[in-house]
N, C-alpha and C positions, 0 to 999 in steps of 0.2 A: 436134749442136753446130754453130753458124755459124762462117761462115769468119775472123769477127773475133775469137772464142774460141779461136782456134788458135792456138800459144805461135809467138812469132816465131824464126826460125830463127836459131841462131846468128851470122851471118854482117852478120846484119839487129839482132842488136840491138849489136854491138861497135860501131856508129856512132847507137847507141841514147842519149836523152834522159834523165838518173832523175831521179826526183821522191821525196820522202820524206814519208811522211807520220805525224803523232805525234801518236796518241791520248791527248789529253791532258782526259779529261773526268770523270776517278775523282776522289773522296773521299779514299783512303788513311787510312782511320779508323787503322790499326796504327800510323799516327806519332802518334794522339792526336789532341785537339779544336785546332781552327784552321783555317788557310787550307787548301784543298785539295791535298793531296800536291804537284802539278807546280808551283805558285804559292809551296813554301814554300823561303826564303831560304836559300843553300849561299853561304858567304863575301862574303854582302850581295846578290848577284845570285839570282831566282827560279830554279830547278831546272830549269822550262820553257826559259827562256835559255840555259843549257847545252846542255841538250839539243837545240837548235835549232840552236845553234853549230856542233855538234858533228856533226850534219849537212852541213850548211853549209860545213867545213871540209873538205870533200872537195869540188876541183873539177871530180865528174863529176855534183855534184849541182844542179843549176838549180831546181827549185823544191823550196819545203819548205812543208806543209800543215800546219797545226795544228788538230786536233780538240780545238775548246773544252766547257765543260760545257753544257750545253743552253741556259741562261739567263744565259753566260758570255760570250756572241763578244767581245761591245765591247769588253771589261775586257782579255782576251786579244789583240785588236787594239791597243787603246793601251799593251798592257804592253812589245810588238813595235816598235812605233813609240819606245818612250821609250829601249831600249836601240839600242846600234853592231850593227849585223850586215851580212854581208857584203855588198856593195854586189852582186857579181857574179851573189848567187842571188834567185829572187822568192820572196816570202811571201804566203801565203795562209791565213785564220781561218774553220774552217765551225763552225756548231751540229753538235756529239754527239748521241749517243742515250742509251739506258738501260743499255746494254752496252757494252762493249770492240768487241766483235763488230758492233756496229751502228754506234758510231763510225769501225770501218776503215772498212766500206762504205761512209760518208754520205763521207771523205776521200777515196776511191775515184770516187766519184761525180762529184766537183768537180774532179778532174783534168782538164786540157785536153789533146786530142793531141796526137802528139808524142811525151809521156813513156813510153817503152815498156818501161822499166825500175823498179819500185817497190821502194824499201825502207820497211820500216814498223820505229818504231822506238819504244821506251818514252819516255815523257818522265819515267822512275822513274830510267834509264840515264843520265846526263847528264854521265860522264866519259868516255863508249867514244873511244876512241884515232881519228885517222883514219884511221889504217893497219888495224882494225879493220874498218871502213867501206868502206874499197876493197877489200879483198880478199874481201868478200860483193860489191861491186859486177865485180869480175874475173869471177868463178866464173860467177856469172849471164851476161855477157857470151860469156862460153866455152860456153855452150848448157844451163848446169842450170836447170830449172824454178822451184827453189825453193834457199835457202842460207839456214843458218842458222850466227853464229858459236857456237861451242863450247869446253867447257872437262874435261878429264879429271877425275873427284870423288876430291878427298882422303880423302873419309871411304865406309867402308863403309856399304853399303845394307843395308836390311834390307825386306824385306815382311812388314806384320804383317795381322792379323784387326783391323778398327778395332774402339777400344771402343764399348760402349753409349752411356755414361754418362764425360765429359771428366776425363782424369787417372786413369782407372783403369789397372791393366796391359795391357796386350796382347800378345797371343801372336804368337810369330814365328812364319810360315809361309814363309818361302825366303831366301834371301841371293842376291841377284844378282851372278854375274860383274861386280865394279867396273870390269873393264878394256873392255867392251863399253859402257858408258853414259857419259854424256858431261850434264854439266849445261849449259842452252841461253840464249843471250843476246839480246841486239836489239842492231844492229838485223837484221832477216830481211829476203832478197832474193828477190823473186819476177819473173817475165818477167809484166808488166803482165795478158795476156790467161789467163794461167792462176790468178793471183790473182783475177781477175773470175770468171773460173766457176765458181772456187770456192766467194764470197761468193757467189753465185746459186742454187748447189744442193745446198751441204751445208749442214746442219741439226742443231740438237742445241749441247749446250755443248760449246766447244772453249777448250782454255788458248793457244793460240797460233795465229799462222795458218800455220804450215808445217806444222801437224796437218791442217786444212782442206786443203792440197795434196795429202797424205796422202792421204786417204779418196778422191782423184780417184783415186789410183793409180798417181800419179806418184813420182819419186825427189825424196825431196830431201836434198843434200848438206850436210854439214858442214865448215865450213874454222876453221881455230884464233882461238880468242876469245881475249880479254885479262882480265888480273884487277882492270883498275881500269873494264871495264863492270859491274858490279855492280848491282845494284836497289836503290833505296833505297826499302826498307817499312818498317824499325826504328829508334824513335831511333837505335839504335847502328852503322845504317849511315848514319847523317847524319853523327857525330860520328868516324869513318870517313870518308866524303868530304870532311869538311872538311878532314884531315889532307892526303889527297890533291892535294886542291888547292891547298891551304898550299905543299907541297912542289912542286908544278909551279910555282909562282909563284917560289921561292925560286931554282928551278933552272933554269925554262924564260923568267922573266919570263911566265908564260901569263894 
């Protein structure tokens, strides 16, 4: 490992740069045929927008990267341009790839020094709290390699045997300890050089990239998530968000 692969020391990154970057080059077929998942409207504004905001809205964050869909930047760039966003952070539109995984990297890539602090953040997420946001950016600062926000599961788990054949039963094989697992949100905090060596030499399909920090061997922590980061993959988490935001508007003017 080179010495610029070396996670920076605590001390060095508390006066550390963060940059956020939002993979935003999926489909989202599960909300049905239309615009692409992060491009589709939440109370007149693109979901993409939020999500940028919402970045944005934490002023330890200076830039914010948008991973567009491969044949998408321009559209992505003048969508950026047509709304208000905060004057204090810069915006930056790269081409994606074919993956989740290959779009962190390409936004990874296009980061300028400096930023030695990365969050990566869903643009599926697009009400996470700011206070959500800084306290993945604290923890990191404080010397964790990696942070992800978290949520305790209401509902019991179960481990089954998958079926063969979609809709059939399946058998339970374990119930896991509910009070050890934790359901996992965005945005994720990584110290800039340990997120690079990751994207460089783990391999294999990963659901997230504090899984990828994982398999280096490192620890990564979890600090308390919020219940209005949610994903929106389901109509009914659209119609869901939209309540949400109805109600911050009503209360928060937001």
């Amino acid at each position: 490992m080179s010495d610029d692969s070396r996670p920076s020391p605590p001390a060095a990154r508390a006066a550390a740069r963060t940059a956020a970057v939002i993979p935003a080059a999926g489909r989202g077929v599960r909300l049905g045929p239309g615009a692409p998942k992060a491009l589709r409207a939440l109370g007149g504004t693109p979901m993409l927008i939020h999500a940028v905001r919402a970045m944005a809205a934490s002023r330890a964050v200076s830039l914010v990267v948008v991973v567009a869909p491969p044949d998408g930047a321009a559209e992505v760039k003048s969508l950026l341009d047509a709304h208000a966003l905060p004057e204090r952070t810069d915006f930056l539109v790269v081409p994606g790839g074919q993956s989740r995984q290959e779009s962190v990297k390409l936004g990874l890539d296009a980061l300028p020094p400096g930023h030695d602090i990365v969050l990566v953040h869903d643009a599926a997420r697009p009400l996470v709290p700011v206070d959500t946001v800084d306290a993945v950016i604290e923890a990191v600062r404080e010397g964790a390699p990696a942070v992800v926000p978290a949520l305790p599961l209401a509902d019991t788990v179960k481990q089954v045997e998958p079926a063969r054949t979609p809709g059939e039963p399946e058998p339970v094989v374990a119930t896991p300890e509910r009070a050890l697992l934790r359901a996992v949100q965005t945005p994720q905090g990584f110290d800039r050089a340990t997120l690079v060596r990751a994207h460089e030499t783990v391999t294999g399909e990963v659901t997230d990239d504090a899984g990828m920090v994982e398999q280096l061997g490192l620890t990564v922590v979890a600090v308390p998530g919020h219940e209005e980061a949610f994903k929106v993959t389901r109509p009914l988490d659209l119609v869901l968000a939209e309540a949400v935001l109805a109600r911050r508007r009503l209360n928060d003017g937001f």
